[in-house]
C-alpha positions in Angstrom: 145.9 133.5 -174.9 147.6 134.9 -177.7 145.0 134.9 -180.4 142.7 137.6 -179.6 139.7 136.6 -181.7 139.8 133.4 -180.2 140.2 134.5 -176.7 136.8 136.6 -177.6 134.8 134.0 -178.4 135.9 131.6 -175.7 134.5 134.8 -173.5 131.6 134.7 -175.5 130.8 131.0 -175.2 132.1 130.8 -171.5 129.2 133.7 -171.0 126.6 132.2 -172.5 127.1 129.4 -170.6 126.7 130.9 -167.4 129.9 131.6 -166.8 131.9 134.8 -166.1 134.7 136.4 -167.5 137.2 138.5 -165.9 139.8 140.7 -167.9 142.5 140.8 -164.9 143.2 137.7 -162.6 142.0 138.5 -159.1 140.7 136.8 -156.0 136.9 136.1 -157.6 138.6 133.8 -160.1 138.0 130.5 -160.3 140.1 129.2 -163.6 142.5 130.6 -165.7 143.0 130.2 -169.3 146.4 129.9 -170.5 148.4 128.4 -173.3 151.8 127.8 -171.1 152.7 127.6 -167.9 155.8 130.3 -168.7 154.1 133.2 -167.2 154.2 135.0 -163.9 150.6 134.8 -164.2 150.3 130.9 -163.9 152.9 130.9 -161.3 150.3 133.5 -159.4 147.7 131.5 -160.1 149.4 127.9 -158.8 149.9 129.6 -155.9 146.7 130.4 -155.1 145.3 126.9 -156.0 143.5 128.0 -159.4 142.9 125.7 -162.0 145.0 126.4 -164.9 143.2 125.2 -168.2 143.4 125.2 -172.4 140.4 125.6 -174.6 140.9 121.6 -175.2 139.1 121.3 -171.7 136.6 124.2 -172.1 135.6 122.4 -175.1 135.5 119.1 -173.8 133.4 120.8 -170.9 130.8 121.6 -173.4 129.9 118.5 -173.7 130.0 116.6 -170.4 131.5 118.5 -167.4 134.4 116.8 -166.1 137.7 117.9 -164.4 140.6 118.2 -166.4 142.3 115.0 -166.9 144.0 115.1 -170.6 147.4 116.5 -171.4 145.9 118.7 -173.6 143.4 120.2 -170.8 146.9 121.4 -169.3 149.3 124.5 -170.3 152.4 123.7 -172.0 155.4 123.5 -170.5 156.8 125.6 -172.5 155.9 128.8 -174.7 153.5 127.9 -177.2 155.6 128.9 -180.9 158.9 127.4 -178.9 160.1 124.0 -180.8 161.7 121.7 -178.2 161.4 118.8 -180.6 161.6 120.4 -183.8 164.8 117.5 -184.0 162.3 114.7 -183.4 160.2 112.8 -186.0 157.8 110.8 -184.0 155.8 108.0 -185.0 152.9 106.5 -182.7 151.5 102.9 -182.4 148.2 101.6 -180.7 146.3 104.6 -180.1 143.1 105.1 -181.8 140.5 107.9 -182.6 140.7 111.0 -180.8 143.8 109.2 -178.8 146.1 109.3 -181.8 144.3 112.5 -182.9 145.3 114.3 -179.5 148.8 112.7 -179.6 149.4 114.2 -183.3 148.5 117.6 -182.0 151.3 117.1 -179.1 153.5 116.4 -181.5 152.6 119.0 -183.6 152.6 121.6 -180.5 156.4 120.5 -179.5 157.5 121.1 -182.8 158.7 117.4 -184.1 157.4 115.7 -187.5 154.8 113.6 -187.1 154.7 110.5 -189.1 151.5 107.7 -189.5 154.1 104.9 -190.3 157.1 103.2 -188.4 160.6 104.0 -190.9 164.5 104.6 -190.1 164.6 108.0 -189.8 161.9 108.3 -186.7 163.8 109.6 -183.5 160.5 108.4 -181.4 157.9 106.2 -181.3 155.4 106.3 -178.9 153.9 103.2 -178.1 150.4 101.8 -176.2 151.4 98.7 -174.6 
């Protein structure tokens, strides 16, 4: 993770739930968390059947301990600060609550405009059903 004071208290809360935290990948680890899957690191870490994970799924696991299953339990594909969509302005329909909420973040993440309303200059919209 690039933020270092967030990286420490991820350690901190990982700890105080029982779980340990090691500063160098090696064969004892279980998880590794990473913001993008651009990294020799993840590659090393695919390899070796780790599970690669964000803080969206640590804190998700803080409530109810479930396998990662949402896109934003999942590296990016991309370095995180890199705009592939910075040309899109994307626009969502029939999503609702933390849904649309995680879908704005996305959008957000890949670097496109998000809008709450359908208009002509939208590149995307991203639909439900």
């Amino acid at each position: 993770m690039s933020d270092k004071q967030l990286l420490a208290t991820w350690k901190r809360i990982i700890q105080t739930h029982g779980g340990a935290v090691d500063s160098m990948f090696s064969s004892r680890c279980t998880h590794l968390l990473c913001e993008s899957q651009v990294s020799g690191l993840f590659t090393q870490a695919i390899k070796e059947r780790k599970r690669c994970i964000t803080a969206h799924w640590l804190n998700m696991v803080l409530k109810k301990l479930v396998p990662p299953h949402r896109a934003l339990h999942f590296p990016l594909a991309f370095l995180l600060g890199d705009k592939p969509c910075s040309q899109h302005i994307i626009s969502v329909t029939g999503f609702i609550n933390s849904d649309r909420d995680d879908l704005k973040l996305m959008v957000y993440l890949a670097g496109a405009k998000y809008t709450g309303y359908l208009c002509r200059s939208n590149t995307i919209l991203i639909c439900r059903e």
